[in-house]
LOTOR-475160 format. One record per residue: residue in one letter; x, y, z of N, C-alpha, C in turn. Coordinates in Angstrom, 1 decimal, padded with zeros to 4 digits. Each point is the difference from the previous one (the first is absolute). Layout:
REM residues N
 kepa   n.xx   n.yy   n.zz  ca.xx  ca.yy  ca.zz   c.xx   c.yy   c.zz
    A      X      Y      Z      X      Y      Z      X      Y      Z
...
REM end
This chain:
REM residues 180
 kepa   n.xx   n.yy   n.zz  ca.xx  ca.yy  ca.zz   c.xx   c.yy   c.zz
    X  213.9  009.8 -131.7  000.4  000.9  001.1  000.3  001.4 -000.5
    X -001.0  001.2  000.1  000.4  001.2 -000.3  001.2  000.3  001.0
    X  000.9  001.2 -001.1  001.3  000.7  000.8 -000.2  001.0  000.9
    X  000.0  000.4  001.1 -000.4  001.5  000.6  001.2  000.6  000.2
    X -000.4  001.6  000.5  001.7  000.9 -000.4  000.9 -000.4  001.2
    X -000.4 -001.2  001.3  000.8 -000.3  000.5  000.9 -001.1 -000.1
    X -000.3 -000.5 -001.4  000.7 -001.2 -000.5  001.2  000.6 -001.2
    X -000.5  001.4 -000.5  001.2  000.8 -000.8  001.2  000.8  001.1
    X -000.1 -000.1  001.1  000.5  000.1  000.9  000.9 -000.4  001.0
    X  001.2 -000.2 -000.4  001.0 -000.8  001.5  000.0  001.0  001.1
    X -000.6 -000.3  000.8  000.3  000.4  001.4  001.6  000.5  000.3
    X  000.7 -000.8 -000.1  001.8  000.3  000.1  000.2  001.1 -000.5
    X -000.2  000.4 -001.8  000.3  000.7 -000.4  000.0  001.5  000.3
    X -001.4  000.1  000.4 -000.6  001.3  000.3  000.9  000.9  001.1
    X  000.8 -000.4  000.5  000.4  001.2  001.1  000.9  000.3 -001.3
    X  000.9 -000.9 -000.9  001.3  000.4 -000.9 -001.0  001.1 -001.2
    X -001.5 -000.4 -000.1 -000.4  000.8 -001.3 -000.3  001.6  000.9
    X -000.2 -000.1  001.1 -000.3  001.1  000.5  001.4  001.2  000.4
    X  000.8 -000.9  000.4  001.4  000.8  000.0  000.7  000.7 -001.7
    X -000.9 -001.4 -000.7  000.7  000.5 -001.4 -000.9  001.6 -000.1
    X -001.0 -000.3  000.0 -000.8  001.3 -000.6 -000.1  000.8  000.8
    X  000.3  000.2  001.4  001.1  001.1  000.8  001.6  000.4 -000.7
    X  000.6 -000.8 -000.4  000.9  000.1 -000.6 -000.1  000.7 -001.5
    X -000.6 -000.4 -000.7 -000.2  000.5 -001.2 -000.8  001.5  000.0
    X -000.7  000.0  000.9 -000.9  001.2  000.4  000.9  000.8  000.2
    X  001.0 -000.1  000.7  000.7  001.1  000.8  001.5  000.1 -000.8
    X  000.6 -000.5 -001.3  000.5 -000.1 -000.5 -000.2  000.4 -001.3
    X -000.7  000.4 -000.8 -000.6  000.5 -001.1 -000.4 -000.9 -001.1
    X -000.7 -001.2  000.7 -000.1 -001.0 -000.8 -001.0 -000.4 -000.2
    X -001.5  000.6  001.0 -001.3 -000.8 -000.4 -000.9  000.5 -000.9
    X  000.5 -000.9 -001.6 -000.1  000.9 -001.1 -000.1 -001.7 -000.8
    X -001.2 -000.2 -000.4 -000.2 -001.2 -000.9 -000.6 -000.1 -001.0
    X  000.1 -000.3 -000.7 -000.7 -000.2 -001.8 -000.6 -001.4 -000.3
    X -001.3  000.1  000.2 -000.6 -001.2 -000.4 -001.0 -000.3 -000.9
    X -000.4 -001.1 -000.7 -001.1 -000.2 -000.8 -001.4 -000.5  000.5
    X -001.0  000.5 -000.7 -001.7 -000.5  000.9 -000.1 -000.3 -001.2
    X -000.9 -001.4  000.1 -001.1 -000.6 -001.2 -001.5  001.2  000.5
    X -000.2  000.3 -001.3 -001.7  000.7  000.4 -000.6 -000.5 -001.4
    X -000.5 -001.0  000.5 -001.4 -000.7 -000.9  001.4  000.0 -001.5
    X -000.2  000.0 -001.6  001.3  000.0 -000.7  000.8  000.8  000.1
    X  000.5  000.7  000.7  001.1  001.0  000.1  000.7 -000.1  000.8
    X  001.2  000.6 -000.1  001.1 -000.3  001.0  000.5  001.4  000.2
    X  000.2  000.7  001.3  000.0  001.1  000.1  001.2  000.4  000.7
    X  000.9  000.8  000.2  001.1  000.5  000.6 -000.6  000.5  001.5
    X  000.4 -000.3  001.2  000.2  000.6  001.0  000.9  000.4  001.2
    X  000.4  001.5 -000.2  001.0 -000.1  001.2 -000.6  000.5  001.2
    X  000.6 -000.6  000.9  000.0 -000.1  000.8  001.2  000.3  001.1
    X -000.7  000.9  001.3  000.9  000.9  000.6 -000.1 -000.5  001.4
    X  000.7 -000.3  000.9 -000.2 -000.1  001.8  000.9  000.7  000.9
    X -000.7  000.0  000.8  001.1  000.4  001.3 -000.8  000.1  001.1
    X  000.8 -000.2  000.8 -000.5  000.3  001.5 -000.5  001.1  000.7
    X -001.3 -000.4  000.7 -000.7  001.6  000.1  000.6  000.6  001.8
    X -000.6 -000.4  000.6  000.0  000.6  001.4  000.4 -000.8  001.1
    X -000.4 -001.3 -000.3 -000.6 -001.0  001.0  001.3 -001.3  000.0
    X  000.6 -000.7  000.8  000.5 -001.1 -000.2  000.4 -000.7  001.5
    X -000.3 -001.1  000.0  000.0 -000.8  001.7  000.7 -001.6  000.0
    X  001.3  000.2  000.7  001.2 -000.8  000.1 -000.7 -001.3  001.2
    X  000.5 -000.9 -000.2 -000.2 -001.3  001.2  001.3 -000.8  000.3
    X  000.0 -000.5  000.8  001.5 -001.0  000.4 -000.5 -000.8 -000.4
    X  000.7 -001.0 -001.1 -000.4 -001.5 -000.7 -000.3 -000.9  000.9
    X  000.4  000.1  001.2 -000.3 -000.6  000.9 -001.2 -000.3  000.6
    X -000.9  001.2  000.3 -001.6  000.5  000.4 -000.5 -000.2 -001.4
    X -001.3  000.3  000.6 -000.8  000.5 -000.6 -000.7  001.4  000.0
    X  000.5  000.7  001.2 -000.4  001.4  000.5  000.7  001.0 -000.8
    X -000.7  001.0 -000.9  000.7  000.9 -000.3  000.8  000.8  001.6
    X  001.0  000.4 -000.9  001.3  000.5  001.2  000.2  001.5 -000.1
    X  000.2  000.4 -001.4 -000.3  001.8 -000.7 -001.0  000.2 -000.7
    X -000.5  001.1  000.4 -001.1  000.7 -001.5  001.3  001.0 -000.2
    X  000.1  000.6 -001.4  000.4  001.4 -000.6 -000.8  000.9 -000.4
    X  000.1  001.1 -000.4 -001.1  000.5  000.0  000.5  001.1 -000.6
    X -000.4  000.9 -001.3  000.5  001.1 -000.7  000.8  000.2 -001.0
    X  000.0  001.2 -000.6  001.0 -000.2 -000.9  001.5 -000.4  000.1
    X  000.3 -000.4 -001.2  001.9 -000.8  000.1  000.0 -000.4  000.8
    X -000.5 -001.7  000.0 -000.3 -000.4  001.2  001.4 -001.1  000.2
    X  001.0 -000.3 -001.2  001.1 -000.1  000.5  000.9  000.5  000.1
    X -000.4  001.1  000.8  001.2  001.2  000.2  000.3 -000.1  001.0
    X -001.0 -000.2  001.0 -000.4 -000.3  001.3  000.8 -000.8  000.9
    X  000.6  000.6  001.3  000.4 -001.7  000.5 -000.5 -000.8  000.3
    X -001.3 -000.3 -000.1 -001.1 -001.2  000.7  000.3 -001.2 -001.0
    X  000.0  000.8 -001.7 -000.2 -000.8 -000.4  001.5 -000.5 -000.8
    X  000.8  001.2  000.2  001.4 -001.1  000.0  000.5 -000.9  000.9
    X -000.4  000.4  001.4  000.1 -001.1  001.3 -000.9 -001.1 -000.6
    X -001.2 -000.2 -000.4 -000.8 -001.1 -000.1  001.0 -001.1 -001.0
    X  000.2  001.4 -001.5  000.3 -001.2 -000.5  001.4 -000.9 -000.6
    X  001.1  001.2  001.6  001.5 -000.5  000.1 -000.5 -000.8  000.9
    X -001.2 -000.3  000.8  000.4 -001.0  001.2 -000.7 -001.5 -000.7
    X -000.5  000.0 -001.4 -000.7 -001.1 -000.3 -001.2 -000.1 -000.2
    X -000.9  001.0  000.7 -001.4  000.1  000.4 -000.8 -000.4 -001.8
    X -000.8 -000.5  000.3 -000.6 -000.6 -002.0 -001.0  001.6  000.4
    X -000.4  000.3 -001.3 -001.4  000.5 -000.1 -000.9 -000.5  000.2
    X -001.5  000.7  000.6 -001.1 -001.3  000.2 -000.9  000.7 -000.8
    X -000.2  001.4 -000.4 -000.6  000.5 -001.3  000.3  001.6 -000.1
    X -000.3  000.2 -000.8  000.6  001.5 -000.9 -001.2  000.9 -000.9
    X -000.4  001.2  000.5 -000.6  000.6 -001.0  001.0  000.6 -001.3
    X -000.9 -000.6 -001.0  000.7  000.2 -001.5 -001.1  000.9 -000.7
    X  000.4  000.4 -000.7 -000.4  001.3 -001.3  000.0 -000.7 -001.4
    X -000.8 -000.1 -000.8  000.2 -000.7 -001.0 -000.7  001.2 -001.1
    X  000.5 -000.1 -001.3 -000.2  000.9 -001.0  000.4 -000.7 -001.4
    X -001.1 -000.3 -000.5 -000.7 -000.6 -001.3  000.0  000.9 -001.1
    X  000.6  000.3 -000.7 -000.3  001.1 -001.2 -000.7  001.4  000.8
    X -000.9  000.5  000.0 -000.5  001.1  000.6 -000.4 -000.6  001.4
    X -000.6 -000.9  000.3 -001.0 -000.5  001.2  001.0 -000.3  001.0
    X -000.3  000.4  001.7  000.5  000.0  001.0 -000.2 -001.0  001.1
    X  000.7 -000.7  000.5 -000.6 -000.9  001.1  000.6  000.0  001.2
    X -000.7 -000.1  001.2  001.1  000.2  001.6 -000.5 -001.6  000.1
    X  000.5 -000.5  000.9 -000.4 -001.3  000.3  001.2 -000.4  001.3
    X -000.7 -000.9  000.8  001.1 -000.9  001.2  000.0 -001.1 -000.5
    X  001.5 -001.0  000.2  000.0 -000.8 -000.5  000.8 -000.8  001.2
    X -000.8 -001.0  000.2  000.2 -000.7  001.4  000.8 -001.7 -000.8
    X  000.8 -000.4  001.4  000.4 -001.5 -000.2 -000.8 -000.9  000.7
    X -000.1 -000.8 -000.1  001.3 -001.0 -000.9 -000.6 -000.3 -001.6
    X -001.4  000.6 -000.2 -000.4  000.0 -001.3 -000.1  000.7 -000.7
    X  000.6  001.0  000.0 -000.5  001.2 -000.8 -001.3  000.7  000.4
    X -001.1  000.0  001.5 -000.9  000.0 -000.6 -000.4  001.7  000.1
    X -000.9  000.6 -000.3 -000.4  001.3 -000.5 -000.9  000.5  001.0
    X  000.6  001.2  000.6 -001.1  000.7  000.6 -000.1  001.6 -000.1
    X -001.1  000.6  000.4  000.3  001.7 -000.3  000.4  000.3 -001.3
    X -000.8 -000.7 -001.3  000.1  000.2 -001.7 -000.7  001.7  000.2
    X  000.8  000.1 -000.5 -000.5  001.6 -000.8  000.0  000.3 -001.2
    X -001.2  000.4 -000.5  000.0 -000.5 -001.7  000.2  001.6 -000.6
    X  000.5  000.1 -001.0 -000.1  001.5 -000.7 -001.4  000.4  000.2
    X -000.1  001.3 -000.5 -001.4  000.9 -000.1 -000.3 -001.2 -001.3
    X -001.7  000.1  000.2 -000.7 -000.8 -001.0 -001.3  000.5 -000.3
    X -000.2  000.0 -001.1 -001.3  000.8  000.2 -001.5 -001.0  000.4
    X -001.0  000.8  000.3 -001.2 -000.5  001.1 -001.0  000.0 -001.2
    X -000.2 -000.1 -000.7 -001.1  000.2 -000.7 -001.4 -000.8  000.6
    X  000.0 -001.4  000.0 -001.0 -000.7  000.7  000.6 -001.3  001.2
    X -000.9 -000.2  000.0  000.7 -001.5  001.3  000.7 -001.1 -000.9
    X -001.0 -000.2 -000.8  000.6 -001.6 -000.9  001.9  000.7 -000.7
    X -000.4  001.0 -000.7  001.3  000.2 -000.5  001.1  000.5  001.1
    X -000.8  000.3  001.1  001.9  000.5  001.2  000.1 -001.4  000.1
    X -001.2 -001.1  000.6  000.2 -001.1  000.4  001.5 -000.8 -001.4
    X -000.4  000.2 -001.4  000.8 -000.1 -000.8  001.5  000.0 -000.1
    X  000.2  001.1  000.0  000.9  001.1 -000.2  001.0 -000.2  001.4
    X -000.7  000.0  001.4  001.1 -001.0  000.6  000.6 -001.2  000.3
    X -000.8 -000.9 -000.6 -000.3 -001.3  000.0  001.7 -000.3 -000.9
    X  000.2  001.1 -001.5  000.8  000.4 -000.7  001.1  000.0 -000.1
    X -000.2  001.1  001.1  001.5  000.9  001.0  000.6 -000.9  000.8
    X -001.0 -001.2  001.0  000.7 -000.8  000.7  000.5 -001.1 -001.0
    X -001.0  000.0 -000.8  001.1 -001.3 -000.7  001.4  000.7 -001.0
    X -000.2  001.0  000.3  001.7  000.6 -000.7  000.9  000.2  001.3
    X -000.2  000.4  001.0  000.7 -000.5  001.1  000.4 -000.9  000.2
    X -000.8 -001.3 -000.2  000.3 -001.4 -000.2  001.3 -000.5 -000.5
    X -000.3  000.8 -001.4  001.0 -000.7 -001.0  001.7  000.9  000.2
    X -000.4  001.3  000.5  001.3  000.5  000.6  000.9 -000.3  000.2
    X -001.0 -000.7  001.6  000.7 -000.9  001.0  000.2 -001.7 -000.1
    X -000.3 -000.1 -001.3  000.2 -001.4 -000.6  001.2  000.1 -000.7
    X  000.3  001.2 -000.4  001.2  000.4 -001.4  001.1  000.3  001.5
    X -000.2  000.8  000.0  001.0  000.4  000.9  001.0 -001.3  001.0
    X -001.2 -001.1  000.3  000.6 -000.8  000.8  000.8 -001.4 -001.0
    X -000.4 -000.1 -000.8  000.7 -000.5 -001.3  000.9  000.2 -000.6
    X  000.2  001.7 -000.3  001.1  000.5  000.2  001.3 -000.3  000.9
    X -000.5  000.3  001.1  000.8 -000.3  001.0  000.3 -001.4  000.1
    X -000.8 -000.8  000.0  000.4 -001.8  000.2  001.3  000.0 -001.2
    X -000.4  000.4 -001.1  000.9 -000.5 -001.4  001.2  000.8  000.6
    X  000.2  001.3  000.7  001.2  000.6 -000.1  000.5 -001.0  001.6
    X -000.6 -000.4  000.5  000.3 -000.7  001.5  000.7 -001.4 -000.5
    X -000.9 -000.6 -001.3  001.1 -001.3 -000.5  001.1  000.5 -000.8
    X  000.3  001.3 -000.5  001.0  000.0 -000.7  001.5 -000.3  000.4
    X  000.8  000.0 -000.5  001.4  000.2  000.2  000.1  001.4  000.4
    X -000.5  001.2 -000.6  000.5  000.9  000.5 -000.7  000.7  001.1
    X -000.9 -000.8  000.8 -000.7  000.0  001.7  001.8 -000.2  000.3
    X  000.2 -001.1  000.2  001.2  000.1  001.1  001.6  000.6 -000.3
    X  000.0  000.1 -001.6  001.2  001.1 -000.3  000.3  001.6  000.4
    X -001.5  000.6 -000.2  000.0  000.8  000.2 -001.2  000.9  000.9
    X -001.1 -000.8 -000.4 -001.3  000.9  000.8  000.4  000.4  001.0
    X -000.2 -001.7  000.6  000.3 -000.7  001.4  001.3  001.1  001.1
    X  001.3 -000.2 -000.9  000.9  001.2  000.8 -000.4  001.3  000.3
    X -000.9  000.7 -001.1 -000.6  001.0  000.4 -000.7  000.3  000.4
    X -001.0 -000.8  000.7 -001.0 -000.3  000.9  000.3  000.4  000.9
    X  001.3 -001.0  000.4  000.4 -000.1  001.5  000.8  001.3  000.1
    X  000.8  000.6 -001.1  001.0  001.1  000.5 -001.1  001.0  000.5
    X -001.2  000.0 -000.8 -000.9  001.4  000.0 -000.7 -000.4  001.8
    X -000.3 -000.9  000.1 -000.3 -000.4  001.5  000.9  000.4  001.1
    X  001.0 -000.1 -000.2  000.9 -000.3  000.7  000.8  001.9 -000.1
    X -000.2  000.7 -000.8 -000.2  001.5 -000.1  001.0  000.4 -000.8
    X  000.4 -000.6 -001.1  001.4  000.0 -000.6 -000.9  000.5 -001.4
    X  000.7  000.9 -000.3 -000.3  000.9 -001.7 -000.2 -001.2 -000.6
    X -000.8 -000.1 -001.0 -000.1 -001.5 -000.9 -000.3  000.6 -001.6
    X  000.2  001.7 -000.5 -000.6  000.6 -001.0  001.0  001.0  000.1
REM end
């Protein structure tokens, strides 16, 4: 039985990975250091995120999104402090991602993570087979991003210090209370 990216995936988690990385976005935290296998080499990559423009709340209850946000400092906003002092999960979020030089916008929907509206850096065009290449590339480094990033998060979600400390600052920063 092959694995597919909805089996790397808990459904449950995803509204907590999405608040995290609203949380960390808007906190000065979406800032990660990871390693890539490339054929024998092992290469340093940081990696940068944050929330772009876009982000849309639901009642755990429905299934109907309830708010879109829309613009900059988008938790500045009362929509989306109302959303997310009354409970409302995220149902997806445009994110900004930044790879060493290379840029990415992308939506990232639940309950799977899954990907829409990828925007890849400028690449150059030289012929078909090689753009065809080249983003074939770019998506699969988006891939592993959002493979890292959610791994990240799982390992900090089982830690002990998820509920000593993250966890309270989660909710203070939701809840609109200085947490920095």
């Amino acid at each position: 039985m092959t694995e597919t990216k909805h089996d790397m995936v808990m459904p449950h988690l995803c509204s907590e990975f999405f608040l995290w990385i609203c949380y960390a976005s808007e906190n000065g935290l979406g800032r990660l250091g990871v390693e890539q296998k490339r054929g024998q080499e092992t290469i340093q990559l940081e990696i940068l995120f944050w929330i772009e423009d876009r982000i849309s709340f639901r009642n755990p209850a429905e299934e109907q999104t309830r708010a879109v946000v829309t613009g900059d400092s988008l938790f500045q906003t009362q929509e989306a402090a109302a959303a997310l002092s009354s409970g409302k999960m995220i149902q997806d979020l445009r994110l900004h991602l930044r790879v060493d030089e290379r840029e990415y916008s992308l939506t990232l929907k639940s309950p799977y993570l899954d990907i829409s509206s990828l925007k890849f850096p400028e690449h150059e065009k030289s012929d078909d087979e090689a753009l065809i290449l080249e983003r074939m590339w770019l998506y699969n480094e988006v891939n592993f991003v959002l493979e890292s990033l959610y791994q990240y998060f799982t390992e900090l979600r089982l830690s002990e210090e998820w509920n000593k400390e993250i966890l309270p600052k989660i909710r203070d920063w939701v809840h609109g209370v200085e947490v920095f």
